[in-house]
Backbone as CSV, one residue per row, in Angstrom:
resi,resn,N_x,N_y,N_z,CA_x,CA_y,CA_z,C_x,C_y,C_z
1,UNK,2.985,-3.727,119.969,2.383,-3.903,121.271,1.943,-2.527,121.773
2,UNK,0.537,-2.319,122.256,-0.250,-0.880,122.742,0.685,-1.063,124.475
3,UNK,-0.066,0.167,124.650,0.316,0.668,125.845,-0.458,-0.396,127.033
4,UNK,-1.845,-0.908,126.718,-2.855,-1.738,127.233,-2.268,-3.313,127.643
5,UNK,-1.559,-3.586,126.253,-0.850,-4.818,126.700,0.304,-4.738,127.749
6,UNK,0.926,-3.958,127.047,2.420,-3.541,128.195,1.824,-3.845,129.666
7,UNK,0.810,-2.621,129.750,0.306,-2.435,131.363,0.133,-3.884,131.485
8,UNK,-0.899,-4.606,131.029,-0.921,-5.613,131.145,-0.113,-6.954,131.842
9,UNK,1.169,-7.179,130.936,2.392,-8.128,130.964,2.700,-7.398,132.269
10,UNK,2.526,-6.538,132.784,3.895,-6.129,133.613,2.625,-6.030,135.120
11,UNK,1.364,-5.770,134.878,0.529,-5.943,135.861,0.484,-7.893,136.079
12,UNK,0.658,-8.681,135.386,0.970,-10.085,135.395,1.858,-10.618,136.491
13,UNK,3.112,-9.999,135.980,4.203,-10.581,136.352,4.463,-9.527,137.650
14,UNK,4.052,-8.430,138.261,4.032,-8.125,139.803,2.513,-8.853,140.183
15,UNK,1.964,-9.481,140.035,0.984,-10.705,140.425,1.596,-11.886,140.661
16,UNK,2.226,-12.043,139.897,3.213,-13.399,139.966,4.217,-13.280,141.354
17,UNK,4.823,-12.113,141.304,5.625,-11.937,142.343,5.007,-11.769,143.640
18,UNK,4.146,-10.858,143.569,3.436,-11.008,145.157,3.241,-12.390,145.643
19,UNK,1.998,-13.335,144.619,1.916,-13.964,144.977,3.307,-14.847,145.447
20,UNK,4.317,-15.305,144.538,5.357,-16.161,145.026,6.158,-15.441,146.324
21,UNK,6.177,-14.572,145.941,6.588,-13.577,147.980,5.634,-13.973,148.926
22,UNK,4.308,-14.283,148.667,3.268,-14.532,149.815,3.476,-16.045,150.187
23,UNK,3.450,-17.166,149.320,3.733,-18.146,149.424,4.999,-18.329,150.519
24,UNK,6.135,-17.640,149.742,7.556,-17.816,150.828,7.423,-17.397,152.031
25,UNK,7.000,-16.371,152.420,6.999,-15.871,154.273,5.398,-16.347,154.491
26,UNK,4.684,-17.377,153.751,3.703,-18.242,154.891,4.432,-19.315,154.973
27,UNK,5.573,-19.766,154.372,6.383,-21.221,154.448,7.228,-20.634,155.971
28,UNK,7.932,-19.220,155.622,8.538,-19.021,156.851,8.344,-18.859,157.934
29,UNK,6.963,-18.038,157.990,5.798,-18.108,159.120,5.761,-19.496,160.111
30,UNK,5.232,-20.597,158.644,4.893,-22.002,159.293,6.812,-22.722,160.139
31,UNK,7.409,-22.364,159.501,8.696,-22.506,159.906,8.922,-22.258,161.327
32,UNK,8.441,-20.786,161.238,9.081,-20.225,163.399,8.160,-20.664,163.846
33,UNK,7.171,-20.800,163.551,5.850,-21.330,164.494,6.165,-22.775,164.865
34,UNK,7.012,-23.443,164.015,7.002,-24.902,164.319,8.302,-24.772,165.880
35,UNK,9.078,-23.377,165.142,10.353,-24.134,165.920,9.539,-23.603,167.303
36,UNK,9.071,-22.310,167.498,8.344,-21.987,168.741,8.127,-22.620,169.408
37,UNK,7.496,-23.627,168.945,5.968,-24.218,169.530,7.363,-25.907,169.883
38,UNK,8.439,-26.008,169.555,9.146,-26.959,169.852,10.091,-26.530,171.161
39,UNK,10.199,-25.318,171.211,11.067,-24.473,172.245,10.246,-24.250,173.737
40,UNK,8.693,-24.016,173.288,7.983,-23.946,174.095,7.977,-25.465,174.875
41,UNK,7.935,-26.438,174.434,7.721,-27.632,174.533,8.790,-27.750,175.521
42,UNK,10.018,-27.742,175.030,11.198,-28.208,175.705,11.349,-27.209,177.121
43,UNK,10.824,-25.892,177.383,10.817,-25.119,177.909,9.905,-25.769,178.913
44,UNK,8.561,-26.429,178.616,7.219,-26.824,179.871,8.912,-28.368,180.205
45,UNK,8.994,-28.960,179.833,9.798,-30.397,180.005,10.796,-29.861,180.842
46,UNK,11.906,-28.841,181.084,12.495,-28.606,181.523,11.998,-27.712,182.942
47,UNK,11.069,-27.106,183.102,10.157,-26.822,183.983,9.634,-27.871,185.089
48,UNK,9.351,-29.266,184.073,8.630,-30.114,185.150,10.132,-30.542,185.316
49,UNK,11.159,-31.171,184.851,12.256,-31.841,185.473,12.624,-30.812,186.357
50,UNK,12.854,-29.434,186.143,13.007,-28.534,187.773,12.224,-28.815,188.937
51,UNK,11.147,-29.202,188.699,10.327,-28.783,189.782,10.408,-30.422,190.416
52,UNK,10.456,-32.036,189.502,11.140,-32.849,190.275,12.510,-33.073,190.988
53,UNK,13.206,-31.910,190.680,14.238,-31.973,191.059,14.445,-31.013,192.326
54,UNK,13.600,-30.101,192.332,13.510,-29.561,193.581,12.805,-30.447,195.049
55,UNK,11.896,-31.236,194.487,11.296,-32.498,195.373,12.076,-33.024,195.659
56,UNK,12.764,-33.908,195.078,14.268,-34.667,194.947,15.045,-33.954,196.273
57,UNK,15.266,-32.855,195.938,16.330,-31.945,196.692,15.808,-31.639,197.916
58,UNK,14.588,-31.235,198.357,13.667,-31.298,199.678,14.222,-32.450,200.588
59,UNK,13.780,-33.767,199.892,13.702,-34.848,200.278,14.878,-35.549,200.714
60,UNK,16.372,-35.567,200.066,17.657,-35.453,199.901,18.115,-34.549,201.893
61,UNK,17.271,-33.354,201.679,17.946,-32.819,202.835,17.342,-32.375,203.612
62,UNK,16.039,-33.508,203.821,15.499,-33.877,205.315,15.971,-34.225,206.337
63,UNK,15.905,-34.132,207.379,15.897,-34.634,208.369,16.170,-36.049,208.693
64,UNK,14.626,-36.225,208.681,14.651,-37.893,208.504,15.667,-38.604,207.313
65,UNK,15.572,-38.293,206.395,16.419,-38.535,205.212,17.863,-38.846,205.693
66,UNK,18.832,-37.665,206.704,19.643,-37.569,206.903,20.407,-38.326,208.340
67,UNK,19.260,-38.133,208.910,19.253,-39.726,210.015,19.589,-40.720,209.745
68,UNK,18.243,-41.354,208.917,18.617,-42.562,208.243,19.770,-43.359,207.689
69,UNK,20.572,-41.952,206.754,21.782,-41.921,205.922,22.763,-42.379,207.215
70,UNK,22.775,-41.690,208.308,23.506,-41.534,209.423,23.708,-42.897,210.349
71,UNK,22.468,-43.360,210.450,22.199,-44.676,211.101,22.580,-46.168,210.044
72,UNK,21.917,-45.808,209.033,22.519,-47.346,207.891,23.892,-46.831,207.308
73,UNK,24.473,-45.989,206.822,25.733,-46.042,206.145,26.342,-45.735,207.081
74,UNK,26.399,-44.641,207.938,27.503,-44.527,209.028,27.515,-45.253,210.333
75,UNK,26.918,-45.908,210.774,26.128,-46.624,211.809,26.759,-46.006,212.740
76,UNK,25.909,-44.761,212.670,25.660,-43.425,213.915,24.421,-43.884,214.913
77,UNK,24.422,-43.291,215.886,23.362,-43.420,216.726,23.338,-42.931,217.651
78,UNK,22.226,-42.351,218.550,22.305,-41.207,219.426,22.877,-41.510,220.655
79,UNK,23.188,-40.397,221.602,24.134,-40.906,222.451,23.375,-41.532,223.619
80,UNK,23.903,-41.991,224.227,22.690,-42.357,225.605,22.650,-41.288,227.031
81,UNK,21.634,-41.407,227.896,21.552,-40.301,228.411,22.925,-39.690,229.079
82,UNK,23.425,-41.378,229.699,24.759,-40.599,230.493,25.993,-40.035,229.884
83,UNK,25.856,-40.136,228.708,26.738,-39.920,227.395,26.681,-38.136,227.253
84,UNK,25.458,-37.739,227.884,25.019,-36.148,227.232,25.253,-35.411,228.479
85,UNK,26.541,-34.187,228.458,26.787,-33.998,229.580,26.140,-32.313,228.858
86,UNK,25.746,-31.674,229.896,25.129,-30.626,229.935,25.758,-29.002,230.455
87,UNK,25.980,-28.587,229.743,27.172,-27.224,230.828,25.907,-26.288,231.113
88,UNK,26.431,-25.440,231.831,25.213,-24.546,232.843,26.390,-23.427,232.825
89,UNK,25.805,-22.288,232.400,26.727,-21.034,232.651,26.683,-20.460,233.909
């Protein structure tokens, strides 16, 4: 075997290897990109359930909301006028 072949076989087989190294980190590439792009996902989903849940929570500790609560479950109700005595310093 010349020196021509040698170079040869051995210029082959680091061809072989690049290529099968290039193959593996575009598999791994496609890999984080998937999980990314699944993290991102769960990241917008958890974003919108915050932001209904902050509505939720507005709404929860209204006013009116809390009246209501006051008048049907506690059957509260405001006092009447002669009921409201007034102090004066």
């Amino acid at each position: 075997m010349n020196v021509q072949s040698g170079l040869s076989v051995f210029l082959i087989f680091l061809l072989i290897g690049v290529v099968v190294n290039y193959v593996y980190y575009q598999n791994e590439t496609r890999k984080l990109f998937a999980e990314t792009q699944g993290v991102e996902k769960q990241k917008l989903e958890l974003n919108a359930e915050w932001a209904r849940l902050q509505i939720e929570k507005s709404t929860l500790v209204s006013n009116n909301r809390i009246e209501q609560v006051a008048r049907e479950e506690l059957n509260m109700k405001l006092p009447e006028d002669e009921q409201v005595m007034v102090i004066v310093r």
